[in-house]
C-alpha positions as CSV (number, residue, x, y, z in Angstrom):
1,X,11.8,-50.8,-1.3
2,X,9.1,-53.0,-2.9
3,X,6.6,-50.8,-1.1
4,X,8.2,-47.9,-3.2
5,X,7.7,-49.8,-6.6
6,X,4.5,-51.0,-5.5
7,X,3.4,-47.1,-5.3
8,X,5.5,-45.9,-8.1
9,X,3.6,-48.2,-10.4
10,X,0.2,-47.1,-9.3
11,X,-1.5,-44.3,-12.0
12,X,-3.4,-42.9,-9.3
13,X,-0.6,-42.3,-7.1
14,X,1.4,-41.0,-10.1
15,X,-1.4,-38.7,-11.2
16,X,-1.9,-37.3,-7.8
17,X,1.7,-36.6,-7.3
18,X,2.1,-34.9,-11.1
19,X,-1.5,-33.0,-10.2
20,X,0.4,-31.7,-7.0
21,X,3.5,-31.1,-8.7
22,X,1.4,-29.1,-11.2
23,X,-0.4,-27.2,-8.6
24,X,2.2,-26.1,-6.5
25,X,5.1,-25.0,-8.9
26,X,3.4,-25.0,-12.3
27,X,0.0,-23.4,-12.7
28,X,-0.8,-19.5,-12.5
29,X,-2.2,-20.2,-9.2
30,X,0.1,-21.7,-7.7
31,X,1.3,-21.5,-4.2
32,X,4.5,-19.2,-4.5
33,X,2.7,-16.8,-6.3
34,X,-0.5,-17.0,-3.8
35,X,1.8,-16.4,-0.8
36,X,3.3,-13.1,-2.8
37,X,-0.2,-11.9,-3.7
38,X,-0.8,-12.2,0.0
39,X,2.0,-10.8,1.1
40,X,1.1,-7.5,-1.5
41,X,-2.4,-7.2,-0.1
42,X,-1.3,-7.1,3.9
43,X,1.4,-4.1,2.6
44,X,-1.3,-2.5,1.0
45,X,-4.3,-2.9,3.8
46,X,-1.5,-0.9,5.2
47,X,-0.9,1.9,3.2
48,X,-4.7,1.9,2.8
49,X,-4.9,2.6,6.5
50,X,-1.6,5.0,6.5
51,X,-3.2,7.5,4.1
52,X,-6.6,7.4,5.5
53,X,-5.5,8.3,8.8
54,X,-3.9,11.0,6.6
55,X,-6.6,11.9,4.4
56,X,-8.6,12.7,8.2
57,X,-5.9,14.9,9.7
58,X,-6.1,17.5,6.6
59,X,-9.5,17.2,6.5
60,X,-9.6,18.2,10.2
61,X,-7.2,20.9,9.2
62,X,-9.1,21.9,6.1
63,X,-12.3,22.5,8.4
64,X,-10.0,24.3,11.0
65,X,-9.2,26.7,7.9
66,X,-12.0,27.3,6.1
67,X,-13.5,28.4,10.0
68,X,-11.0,31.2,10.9
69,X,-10.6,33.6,8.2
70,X,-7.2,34.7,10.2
71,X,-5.9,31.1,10.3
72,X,-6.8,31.4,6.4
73,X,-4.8,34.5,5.7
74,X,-1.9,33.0,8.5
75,X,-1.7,30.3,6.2
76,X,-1.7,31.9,2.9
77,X,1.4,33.6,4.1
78,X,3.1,31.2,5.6
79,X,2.7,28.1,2.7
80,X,2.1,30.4,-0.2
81,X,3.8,33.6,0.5
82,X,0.7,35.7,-0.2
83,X,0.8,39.4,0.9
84,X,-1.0,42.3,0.8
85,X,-0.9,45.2,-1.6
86,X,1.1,47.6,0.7
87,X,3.9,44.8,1.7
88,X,6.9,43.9,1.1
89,X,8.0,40.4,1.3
90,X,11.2,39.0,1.9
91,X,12.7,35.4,2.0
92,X,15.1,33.9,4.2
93,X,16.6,31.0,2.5
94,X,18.5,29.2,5.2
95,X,21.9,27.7,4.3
């Protein structure tokens, strides 16, 4: 117990301990907030890979397109319903 005084009386042990104190709970760097910040980043190194992996598949499929004028026309149809002058066009809706 007279260790404990002996330690508690000490200004450098007390201004190290408030210093921590400050550090850790306090300041706008502190530790809570450094271990959510890094927590963020990880999630978005993530989504950074997620949509680049993305971004390559349609541009694959963009180069596929723009190649074959009949994959082109196929697709118009399909995603945009595009026809020609002398069609009709009819949509299914699906219940």
């Amino acid at each position: 117990m007279k260790k404990l005084i002996k330690y508690s009386s000490n200004f450098y042990v007390l201004a190290t301990l408030v210093f921590l104190f400050w550090m850790i709970f306090i300041d706008s760097n502190n530790l809570v907030n450094h271990f959510r910040l890094s927590h963020k980043l990880y999630q978005l190194e993530d989504q950074k890979e997620f949509y680049l992996e993305k971004k390559g598949k349609i541009t694959a499929e963009r180069e596929e397109l723009m190649s074959n004028p009949e994959l082109l026309e196929k697709f118009a149809r399909e995603r945009y319903l595009m026809k020609k002058q002398t069609e009709d066009l009819y949509v299914v809706v699906e219940k």
